[in-house]
C-alpha positions, 0 to 999 in steps of 0.5 A, spaced: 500 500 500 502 506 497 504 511 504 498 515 506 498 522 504 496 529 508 490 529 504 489 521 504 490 523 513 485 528 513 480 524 509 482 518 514 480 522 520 474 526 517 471 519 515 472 517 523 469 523 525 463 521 520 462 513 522 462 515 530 458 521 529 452 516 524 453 511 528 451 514 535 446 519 531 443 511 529 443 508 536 440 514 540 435 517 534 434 511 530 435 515 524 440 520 521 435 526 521 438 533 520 435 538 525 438 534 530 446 535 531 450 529 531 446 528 525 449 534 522 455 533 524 455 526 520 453 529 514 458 535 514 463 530 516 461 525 510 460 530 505 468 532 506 470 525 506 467 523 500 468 530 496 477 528 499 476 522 496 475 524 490 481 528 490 485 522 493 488 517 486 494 514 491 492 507 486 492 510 479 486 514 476 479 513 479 477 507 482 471 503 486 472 508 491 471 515 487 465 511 485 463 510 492 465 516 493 461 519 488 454 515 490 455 518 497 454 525 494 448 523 490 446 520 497 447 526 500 444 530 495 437 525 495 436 525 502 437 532 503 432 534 497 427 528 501 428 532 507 428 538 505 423 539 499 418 533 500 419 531 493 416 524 495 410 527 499 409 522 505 415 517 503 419 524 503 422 520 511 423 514 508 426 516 502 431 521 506 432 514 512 435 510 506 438 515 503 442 517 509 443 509 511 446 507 504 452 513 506 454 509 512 454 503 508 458 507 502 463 509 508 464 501 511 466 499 505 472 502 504 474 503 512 474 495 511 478 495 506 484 500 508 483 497 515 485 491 513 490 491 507 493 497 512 493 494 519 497 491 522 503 495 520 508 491 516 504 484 516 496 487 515 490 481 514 489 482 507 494 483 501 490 483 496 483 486 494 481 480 491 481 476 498 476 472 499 476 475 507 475 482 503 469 479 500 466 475 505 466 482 510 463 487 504 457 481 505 456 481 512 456 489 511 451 488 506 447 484 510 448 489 516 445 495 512 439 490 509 437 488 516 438 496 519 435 500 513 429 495 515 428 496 522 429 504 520 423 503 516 419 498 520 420 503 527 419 509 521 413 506 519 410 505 526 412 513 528 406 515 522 401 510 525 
């Protein structure tokens, strides 16, 4: 792995910022709702994540990253539109909670490839993004995500009736 650039460490610790804060939003409000704070801190935070990455070519020209990178934007972008415009009348909330839900998994994506091809310094997990740990660790975050966004929507569903 090439060696992490200032850029490549302030998107790192901006991403961190960004899971932490989605995660704590996630747990307490059950959703990624941008009037509260933690919220927003996750929001601001991932659109700087995902705008360095697309400044960050350490492998060559664009890569799956920059594409998540680039669905994250469009992510932000829906989900601010459902919660702000009501574009989708009564589905606006579900819209804006999928929309919200799928940046995280766009963040887990990457966080566990680096992690792993990164850690431990000098012998890390996986040398090769054809791992088959690799792959097996995008399913379960597939699975997770599945799973969460349909809690999200039952428990949003539930906050309607």
């Amino acid at each position: 792995m090439p060696e992490i650039t200032a850029l490549g460490w302030f998107h790192t610790a901006m991403g961190v910022v960004a899971l932490v804060s989605g995660a704590v939003t996630l747990v307490r409000y059950r959703e990624i709702d941008p009037t509260n704070r933690s919220a927003q801190v996750y929001l601001a935070t991932t659109l700087v994540t995902a705008g360095t990455a697309l400044a960050i070519f350490q492998h060559g020209g664009f890569g799956p990253a920059h594409g998540l990178a680039v669905l994250t934007l469009a992510a932000l972008v829906a989900g601010m539109a459902a919660a702000t415009l009501n574009l989708f009348g009564k589905l606006s909330r579900y819209v804006q909670a999928l929309c919200f839900s799928a940046t995280l998994l766009f963040h887990c994506i990457p966080a566990i490839t680096d992690g792993l091809m990164r850690l431990p310094v000098g012998d890390p997990v996986v040398t090769s993004i054809d791992d088959p740990l690799l792959r097996s660790a995008y399913l379960v975050l597939l699975m997770l995500f599945l799973a969460g966004a349909g809690l999200q929507l039952r428990w949003l569903y539930r906050q309607q009736g």
